[in-house]
C-alpha positions in Angstrom: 143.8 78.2 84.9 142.2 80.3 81.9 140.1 78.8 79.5 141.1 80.5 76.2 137.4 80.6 74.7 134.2 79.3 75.8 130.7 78.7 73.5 127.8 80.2 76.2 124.7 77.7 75.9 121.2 79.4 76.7 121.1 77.0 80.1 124.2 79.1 81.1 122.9 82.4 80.1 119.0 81.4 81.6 121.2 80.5 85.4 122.6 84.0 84.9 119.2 85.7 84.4 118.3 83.6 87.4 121.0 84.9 89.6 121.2 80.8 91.4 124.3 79.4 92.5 124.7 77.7 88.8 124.9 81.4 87.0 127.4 82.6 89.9 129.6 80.0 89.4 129.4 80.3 85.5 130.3 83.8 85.7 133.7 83.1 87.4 134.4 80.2 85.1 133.5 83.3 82.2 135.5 86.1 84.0 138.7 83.2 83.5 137.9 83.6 79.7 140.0 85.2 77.3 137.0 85.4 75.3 133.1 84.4 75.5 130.9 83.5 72.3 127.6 81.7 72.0 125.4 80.8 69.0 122.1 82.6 67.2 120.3 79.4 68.4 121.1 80.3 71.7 119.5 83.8 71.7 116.6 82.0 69.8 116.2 79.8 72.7 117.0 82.4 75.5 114.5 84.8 73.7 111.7 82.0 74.2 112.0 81.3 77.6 112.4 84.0 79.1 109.3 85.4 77.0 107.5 83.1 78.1 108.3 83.1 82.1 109.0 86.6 82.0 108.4 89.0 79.2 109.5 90.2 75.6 111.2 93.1 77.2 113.5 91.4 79.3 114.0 88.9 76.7 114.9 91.5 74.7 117.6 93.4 77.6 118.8 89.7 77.8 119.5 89.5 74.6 121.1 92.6 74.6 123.3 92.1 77.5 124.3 88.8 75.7 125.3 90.4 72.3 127.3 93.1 74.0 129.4 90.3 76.0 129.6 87.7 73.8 130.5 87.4 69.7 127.4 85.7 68.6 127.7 83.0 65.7 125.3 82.2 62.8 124.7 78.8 62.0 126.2 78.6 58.4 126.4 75.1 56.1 129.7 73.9 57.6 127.8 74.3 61.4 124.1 73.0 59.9 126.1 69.5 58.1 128.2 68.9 61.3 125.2 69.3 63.7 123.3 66.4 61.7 125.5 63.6 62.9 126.0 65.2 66.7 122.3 64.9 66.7 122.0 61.4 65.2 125.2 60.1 67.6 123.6 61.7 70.8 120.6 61.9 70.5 119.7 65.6 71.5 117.7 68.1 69.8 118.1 70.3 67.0 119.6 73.3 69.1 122.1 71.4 71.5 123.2 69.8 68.1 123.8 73.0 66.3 125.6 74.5 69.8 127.6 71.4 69.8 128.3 71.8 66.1 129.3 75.3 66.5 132.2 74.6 69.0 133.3 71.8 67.0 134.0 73.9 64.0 134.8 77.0 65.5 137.5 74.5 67.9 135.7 76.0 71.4 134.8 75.1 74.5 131.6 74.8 76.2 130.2 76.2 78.9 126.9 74.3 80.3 124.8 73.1 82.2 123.4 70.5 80.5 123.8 66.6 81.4 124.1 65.7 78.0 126.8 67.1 77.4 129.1 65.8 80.9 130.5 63.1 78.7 131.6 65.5 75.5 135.2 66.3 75.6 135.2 70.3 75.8 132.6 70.5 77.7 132.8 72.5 81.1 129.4 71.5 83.3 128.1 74.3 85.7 
């Protein structure tokens, strides 16, 4: 069964860099794609993590890797006013909102990790 398009979180893209079990199994669920996407607030997060338990030069290959296999999103004012009420309703923080926001408006799926999301119709847990 293909998924037609999936939103990437940074937990996804983090498993990857990781090479665990998680990432492996996330990169079949991608290869089933017909096409892959993830947010700027995604390679914001991604960027700081793995700066900080790696280095800025991997973060930056990461990021690289990420742009060239995935059509990154901005977070424009349709995407900033829906994330408000995600984040109010669930009670996550301000990037899970704005990744949830983003496959709202942009009618994706998401591919995660994250508990939060198991109960969020369109979300596809890792």
């Amino acid at each position: 069964m293909r998924n037609r398009a999936l939103l990437i979180d940074s937990f996804v893209w983090l498993e990857i860099l990781q090479g665990s079990t998680r990432g492996t199994r996330a990169l079949g669920i991608m290869d089933e794609a017909d096409d892959l996407h993830t947010s700027v607030v995604n390679l914001y997060d991604v960027s700081y993590r793995v700066s900080q338990i790696r280095d800025k030069a991997t973060a930056q290959d990461l990021i690289t890797s990420i742009s060239s296999h995935a059509q990154v999103h901005p977070v424009d004012r349709e995407i900033a006013l829906a994330a408000a009420p995600l984040r109010i309703f669930h009670g996550y923080g301000t990037v899970d909102a704005l990744y949830h926001a983003t496959a709202v408006t942009l009618g994706l799926s998401m591919l995660t990790g994250d508990l939060h999301f198991k109960e969020i119709q369109g979300a596809i847990l890792i």
